[in-house]
Structure formats: structure tokens, C-alpha cells
C-alpha positions as CSV (number, residue, x, y, z in Angstrom):
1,X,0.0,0.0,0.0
2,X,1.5,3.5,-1.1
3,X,1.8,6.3,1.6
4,X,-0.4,9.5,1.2
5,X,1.5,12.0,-0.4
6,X,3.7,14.5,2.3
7,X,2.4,17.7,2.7
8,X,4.9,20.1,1.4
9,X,6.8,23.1,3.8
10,X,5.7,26.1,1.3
11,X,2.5,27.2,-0.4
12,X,1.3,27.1,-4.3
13,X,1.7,30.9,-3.7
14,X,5.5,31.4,-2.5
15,X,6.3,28.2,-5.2
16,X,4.5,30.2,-8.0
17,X,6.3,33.5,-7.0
18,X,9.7,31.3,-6.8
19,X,9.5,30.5,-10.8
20,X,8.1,33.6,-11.5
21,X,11.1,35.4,-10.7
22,X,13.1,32.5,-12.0
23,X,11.9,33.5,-15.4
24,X,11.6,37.0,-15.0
25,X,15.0,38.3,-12.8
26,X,12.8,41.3,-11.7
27,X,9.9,41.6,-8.7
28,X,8.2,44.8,-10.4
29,X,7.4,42.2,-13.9
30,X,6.9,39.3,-11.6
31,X,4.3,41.1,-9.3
32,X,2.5,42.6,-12.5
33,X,2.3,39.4,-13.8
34,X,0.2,37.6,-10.4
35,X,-1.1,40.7,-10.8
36,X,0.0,41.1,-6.9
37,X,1.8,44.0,-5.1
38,X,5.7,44.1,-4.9
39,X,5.9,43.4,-1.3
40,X,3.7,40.5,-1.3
41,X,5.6,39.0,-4.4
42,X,8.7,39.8,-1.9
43,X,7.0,37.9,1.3
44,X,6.2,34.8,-0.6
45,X,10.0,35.0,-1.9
46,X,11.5,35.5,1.7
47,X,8.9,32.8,2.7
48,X,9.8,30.1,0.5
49,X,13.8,30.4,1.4
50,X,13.2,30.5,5.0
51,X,11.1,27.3,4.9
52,X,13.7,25.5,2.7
53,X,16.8,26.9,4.7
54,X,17.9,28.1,1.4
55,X,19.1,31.1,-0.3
56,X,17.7,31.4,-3.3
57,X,18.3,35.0,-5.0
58,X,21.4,37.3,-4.7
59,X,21.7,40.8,-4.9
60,X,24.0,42.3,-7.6
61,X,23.7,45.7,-8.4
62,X,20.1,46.4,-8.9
63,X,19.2,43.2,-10.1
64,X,18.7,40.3,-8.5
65,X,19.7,36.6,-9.5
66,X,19.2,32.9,-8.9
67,X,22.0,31.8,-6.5
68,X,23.5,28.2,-7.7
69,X,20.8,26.9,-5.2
70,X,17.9,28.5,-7.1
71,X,18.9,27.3,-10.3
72,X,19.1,23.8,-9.1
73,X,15.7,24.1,-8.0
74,X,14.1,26.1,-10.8
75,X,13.3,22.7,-13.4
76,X,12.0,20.8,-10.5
77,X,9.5,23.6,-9.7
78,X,8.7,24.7,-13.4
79,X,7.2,20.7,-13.5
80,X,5.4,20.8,-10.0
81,X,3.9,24.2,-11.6
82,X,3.3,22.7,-14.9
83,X,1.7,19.5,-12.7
84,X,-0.7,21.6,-11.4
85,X,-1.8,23.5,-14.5
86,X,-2.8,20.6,-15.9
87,X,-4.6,19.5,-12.8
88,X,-6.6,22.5,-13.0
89,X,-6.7,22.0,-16.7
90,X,-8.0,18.5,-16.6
91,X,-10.4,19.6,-13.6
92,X,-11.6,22.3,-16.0
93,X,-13.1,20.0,-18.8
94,X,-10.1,19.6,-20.8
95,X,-10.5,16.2,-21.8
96,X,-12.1,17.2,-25.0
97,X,-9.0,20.1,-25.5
98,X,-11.1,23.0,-25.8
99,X,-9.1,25.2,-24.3
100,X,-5.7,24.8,-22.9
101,X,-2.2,26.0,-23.7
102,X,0.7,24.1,-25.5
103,X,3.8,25.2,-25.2
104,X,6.8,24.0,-27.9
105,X,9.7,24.6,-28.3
106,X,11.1,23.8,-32.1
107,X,14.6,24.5,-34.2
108,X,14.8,27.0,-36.5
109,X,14.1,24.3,-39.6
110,X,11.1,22.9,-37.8
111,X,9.2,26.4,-36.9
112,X,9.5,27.3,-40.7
113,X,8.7,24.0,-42.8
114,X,7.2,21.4,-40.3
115,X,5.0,23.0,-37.9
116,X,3.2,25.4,-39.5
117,X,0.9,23.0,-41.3
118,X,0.7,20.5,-37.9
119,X,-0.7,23.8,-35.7
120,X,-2.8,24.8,-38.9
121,X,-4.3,20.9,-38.7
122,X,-4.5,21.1,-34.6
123,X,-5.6,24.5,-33.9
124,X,-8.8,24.0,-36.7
125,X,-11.8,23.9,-34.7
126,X,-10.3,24.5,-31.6
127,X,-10.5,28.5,-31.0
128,X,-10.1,28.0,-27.5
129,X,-6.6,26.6,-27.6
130,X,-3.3,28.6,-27.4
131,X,0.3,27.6,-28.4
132,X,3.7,29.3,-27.7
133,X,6.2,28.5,-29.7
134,X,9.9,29.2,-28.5
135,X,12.4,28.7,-31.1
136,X,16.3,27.4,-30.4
137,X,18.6,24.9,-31.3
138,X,18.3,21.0,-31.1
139,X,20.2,21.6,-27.2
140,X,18.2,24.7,-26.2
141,X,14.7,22.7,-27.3
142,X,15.5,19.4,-25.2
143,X,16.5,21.4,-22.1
144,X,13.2,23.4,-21.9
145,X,11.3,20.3,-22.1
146,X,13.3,18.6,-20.2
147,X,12.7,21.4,-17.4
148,X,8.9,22.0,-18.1
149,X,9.6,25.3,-19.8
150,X,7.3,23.6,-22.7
151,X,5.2,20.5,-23.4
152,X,6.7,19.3,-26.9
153,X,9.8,20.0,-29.0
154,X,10.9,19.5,-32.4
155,X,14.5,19.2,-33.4
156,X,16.9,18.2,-35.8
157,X,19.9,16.2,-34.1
158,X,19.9,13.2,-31.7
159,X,18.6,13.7,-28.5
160,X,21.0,16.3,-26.1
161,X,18.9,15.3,-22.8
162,X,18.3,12.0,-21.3
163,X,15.1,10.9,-20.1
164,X,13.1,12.2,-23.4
165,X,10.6,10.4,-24.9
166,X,11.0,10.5,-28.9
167,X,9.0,10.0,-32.3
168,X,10.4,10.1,-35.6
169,X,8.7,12.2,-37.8
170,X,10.4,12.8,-41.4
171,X,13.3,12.1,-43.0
172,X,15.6,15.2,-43.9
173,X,19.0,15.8,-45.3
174,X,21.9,18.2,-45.3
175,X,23.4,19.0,-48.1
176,X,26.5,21.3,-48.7
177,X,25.7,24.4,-51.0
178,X,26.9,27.8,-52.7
179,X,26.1,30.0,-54.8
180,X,25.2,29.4,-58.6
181,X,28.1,32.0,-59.2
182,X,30.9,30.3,-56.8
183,X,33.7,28.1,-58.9
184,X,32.6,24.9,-56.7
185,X,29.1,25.4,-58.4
186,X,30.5,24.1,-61.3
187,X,33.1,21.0,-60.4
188,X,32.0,17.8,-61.3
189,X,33.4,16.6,-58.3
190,X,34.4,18.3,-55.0
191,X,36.5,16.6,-52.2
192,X,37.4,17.7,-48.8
193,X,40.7,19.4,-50.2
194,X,38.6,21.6,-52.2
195,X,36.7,22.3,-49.4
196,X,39.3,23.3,-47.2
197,X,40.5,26.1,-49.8
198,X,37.0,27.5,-49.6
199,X,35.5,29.8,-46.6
200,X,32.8,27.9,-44.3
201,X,29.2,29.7,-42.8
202,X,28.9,28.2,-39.5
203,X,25.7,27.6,-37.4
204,X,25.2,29.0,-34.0
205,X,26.7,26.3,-30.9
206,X,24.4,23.4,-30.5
207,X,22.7,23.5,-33.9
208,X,21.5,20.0,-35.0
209,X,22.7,20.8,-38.5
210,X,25.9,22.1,-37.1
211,X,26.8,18.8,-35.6
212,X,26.1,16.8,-38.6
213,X,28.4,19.2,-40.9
214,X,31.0,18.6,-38.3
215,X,30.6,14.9,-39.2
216,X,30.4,15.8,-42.7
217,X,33.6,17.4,-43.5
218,X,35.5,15.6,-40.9
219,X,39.0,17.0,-40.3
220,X,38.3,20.1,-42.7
221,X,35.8,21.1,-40.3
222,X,38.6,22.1,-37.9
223,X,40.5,23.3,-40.0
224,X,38.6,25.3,-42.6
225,X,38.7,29.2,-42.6
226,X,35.1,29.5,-40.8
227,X,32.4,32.7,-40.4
228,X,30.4,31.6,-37.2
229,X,27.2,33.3,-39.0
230,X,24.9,31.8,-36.2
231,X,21.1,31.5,-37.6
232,X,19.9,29.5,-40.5
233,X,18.6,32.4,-42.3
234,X,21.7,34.5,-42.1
235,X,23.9,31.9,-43.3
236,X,21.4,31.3,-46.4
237,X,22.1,34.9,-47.3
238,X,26.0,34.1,-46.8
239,X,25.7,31.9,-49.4
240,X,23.6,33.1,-52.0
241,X,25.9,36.6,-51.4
242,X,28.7,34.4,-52.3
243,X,30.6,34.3,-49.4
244,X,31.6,31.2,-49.3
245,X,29.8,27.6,-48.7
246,X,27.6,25.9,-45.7
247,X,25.8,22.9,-44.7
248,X,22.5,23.2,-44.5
249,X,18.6,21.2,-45.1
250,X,17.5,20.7,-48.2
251,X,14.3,21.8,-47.2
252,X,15.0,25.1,-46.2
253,X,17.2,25.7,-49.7
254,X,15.1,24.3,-52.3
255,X,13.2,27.4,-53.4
256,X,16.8,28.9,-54.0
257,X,18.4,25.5,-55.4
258,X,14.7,25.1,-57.9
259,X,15.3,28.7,-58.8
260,X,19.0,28.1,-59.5
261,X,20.5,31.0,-57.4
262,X,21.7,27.9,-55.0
263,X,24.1,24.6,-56.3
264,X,24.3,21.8,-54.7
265,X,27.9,20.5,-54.2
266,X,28.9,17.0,-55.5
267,X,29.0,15.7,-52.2
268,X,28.0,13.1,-50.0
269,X,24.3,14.5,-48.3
270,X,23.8,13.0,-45.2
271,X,20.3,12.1,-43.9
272,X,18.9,12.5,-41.0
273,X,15.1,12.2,-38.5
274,X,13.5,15.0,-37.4
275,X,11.8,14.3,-34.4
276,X,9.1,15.4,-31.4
277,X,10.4,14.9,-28.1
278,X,8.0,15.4,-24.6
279,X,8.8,14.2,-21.3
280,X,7.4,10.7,-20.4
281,X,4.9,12.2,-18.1
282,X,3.5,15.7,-20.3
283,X,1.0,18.1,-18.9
284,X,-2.6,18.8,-20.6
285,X,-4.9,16.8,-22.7
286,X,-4.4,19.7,-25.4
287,X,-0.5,18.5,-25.4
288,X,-1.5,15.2,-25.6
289,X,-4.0,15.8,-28.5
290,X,-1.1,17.5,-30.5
291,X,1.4,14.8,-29.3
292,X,-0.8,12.0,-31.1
293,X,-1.5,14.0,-34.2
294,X,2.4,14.9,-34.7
295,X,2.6,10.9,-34.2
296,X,-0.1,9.7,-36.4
297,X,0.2,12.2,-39.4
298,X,1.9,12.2,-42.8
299,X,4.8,13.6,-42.9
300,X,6.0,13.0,-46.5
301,X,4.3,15.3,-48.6
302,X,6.8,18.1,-45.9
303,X,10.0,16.3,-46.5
304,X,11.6,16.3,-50.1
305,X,13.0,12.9,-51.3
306,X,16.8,12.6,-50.6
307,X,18.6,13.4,-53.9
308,X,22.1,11.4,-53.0
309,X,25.4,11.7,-54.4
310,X,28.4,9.5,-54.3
311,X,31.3,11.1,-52.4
């Protein structure tokens, strides 16, 4: 027989003013946001420490921060808020996902060319649902939902966070490009050497694509004279300014490559799943409903057919 659950130190208040300055950094936005008066925002923070025995904001300056203590409690209280939204979610009528927030978090490739039609699908017929989507890279996306900072995900690499449920959803690949203009555009073949003559757009730290053109180009990738352009879009316009070459998905290139302002280098492409992570236990039927349609749809007609070439 299981024992009844503890009754905890601290209230839902002093918890709920705990992540709300977690997220915020600033009691005037946090109170605002409660819609509560600075100094009670204050007494539920001094509150929660004093029961816990812990100091969890520092002074610096005029701002205040979470102290190493606060940080280490901040995902564990995001999911025992997140628990109790969809408590009052669920106790609300939300088993036929009328209303309800989702909240996903989703790479750069994903937000533009796999989710808009999934949310188009999900959100028909449901005016009473809202979504908030957070983009960032494959890393960025598994820690907030590994924290409870969102329901779902979307990425592009292999899973940066253990404990993550996954689903595969399409098959992508990268593929290394340049301009229709560059002298690579018009090799017939292109090795590494060649590659490592040429300058290289680089991805922002922790990009899923990043990490596979890593693999790609092997030692040339450490060794190549490298522009760290950071977002997907800004190296695109790299490329098609003719600043050098990059790695990048087919899908987001094949307007330019179709239109022939973008070539596609003789060069091994390299495939890859995008996938929907969640944590094994998510909160709200409205995540849920989403979950099952990202799981049970068709995701071909999104992804274009691998074109593969012998490297």
C-alpha cells in the first residue's frame, strides 16, 4: 500500500512567485504578472527560502539573480507548476481540448517548414486553444522540455537530454551548397581538399545541422577558414551573397536551389530524422491531442525525397 503523499513546507503561492522570478529576474514584472503588489511577491520569496533553509536570490547591483541553489531548484518547480496546471486544466473539462495552452519549443528548420501545417491541422476547430512557440537549437529545445519550460519539442539532431521520450517524424537531409556564381558550383566533383581552400558559414553552438556538418567534413571542419554566421537564415544569405559555402537542409534551400540561385555541391548529403520529443509524463490533454497528431500524421508530402550523391 502506497503512503499519502507529504504535505509540502511552502504554499502554491511562494512556489508560483519562486519561478516567476526565476523567469523573470525582476519583482516589479513578476508582481505585475500575479497581478500582486511588490511586497507580497517579496513575502512569498523570503517565505519560501526561509522554509527550505535556502538562499535562493542574490543581490547584484540592482538586479537580483538565482544563486547556484535556485537554479538547481528552478526545473524541479517549473514541473510541479506545470503539474498543477494541468490538474486544474484537466479539472476544468479539458479532456475534449477545448481550451488549454501548449507550449513547444522547435529549431529554426522545424518552426518554418514542419510545424506550420501541424498547428494549422491542430488548432482547426479549436479556437479555444493557445500555443507558444519558443524557437532554439536541437540543445536549447531538449532542455526546456526537459525542465517543463514547454510541453513538446521539435529538433533536428539526436537527443541532447536524457530521459526524453522521442517519435520520428520525417526524413531530412543536409546537403553542402553555394552560390550558382561560386567556382565549386560548377566541379563535377568536389573533395574535402577543395573544401578546405574554400570559406565555411557556421551555425550558431548546439545547432543539429551544425553537428552533422561537423561529421560531414571531418578534419576540414577544424581546420577550414570558418564565419560563425549563427542562424539559419543569415547563413542562407551568406551563401547566396557568395561568401563562401555551408551545410544546410534541403528543405530550407530548395526554393533557392529550384530557382538556381543555390548549387548543390557534389557531395555526399547526409540524412537525417527529425523528431518530437516530450517528457514521459507531459502536462494537458491539449498536449497530448497534439502529441498523437504529430505521431499519427503524414509527414511526407513536408520532406523532399533525398537526392544522394556519391562522395
Amino acid at each position: 500500500m502506497s503512503e499519502a503523499p507529504q504535505r509540502p513546507r511552502f504554499t502554491v503561492d511562494q512556489l508560483l512567485a519562486f519561478v516567476g522570478m526565476i523567469e523573470m529576474r525582476n519583482v516589479t514584472k513578476t508582481a505585475e504578472s500575479f497581478h500582486l503588489s511588490q511586497s507580497t511577491i517579496t513575502h512569498h520569496l523570503k517565505s519560501f527560502q526561509q522554509v527550505l533553509g535556502l538562499r535562493l536570490f542574490e543581490q547584484v547591483g540592482r538586479n537580483i539573480r538565482p544563486t547556484d541553489a535556485g537554479m538547481e531548484l528552478a526545473s524541479s518547480a517549473r514541473a510541479a507548476v506545470s503539474a498543477m496546471r494541468a490538474l486544474t486544466d484537466a479539472a476544468a473539462g479539458l479532456s475534449k481540448v477545448e481550451t488549454g495552452v501548449v507550449g513547444i519549443a522547435a529549431s529554426q528548420t522545424t518552426v518554418s517548414h514542419y510545424l506550420p501545417d501541424v498547428l494549422g491541422e491542430f488548432l482547426a476547430g479549436r479556437p479555444g486553444v493557445s500555443v507558444h512557440v519558443v524557437p532554439g537549437n536541437t540543445v536549447d529545445v531538449c532542455r526546456r522540455v526537459a525542465s517543463a519550460e514547454v510541453d513538446l519539442g521539435l529538433i533536428e539532431g539526436p537527443l541532447a537530454v536524457r530521459g526524453l521520450r522521442e517519435h520520428r517524424l520525417a526524413r531530412d537531409e543536409v546537403i553542402l551548397v553555394v552560390a550558382s556564381t561560386h567556382p565549386l558550383a560548377t566541379q563535377g566533383r568536389v573533395s574535402r581538399s577543395d573544401l578546405s581552400k574554400v570559406r565555411y558559414l557556421a551555425r550558431e553552438v548546439g545547432s543539429g545541422t551544425e553537428l552533422i556538418a561537423e561529421d560531414m567534413l571531418k578534419e576540414v571542419y577544424q581546420v577550414v577558414s570558418r564565419i560563425q554566421v549563427g542562424q539559419l537564415d543569415a547563413v542562407r544569405s551568406g551563401v547566396l551573397a557568395g561568401i563562401g559555402f555551408a551545410a544546410l537542409p534541403r528543405l530550407a534551400v530548395q526554393n533557392e536551389i529550384d530557382a538556381g540561385r543555390l548549387a548543390v555541391l557534389p557531395f555526399q548529403a547526409h540524412s537525417r530524422w527529425i523528431r518530437a520529443v516530450r517528457r514521459p509524463n507531459m502536462s494537458g490533454p491539449a498536449a497530448e491531442a497534439l502529441w498523437s497528431l504529430m505521431r499519427n500524421r503524414d509527414w511526407s508530402r513536408v520532406a523532399p525525397k533525398p537526392h544522394h550523391v556519391a562522395g
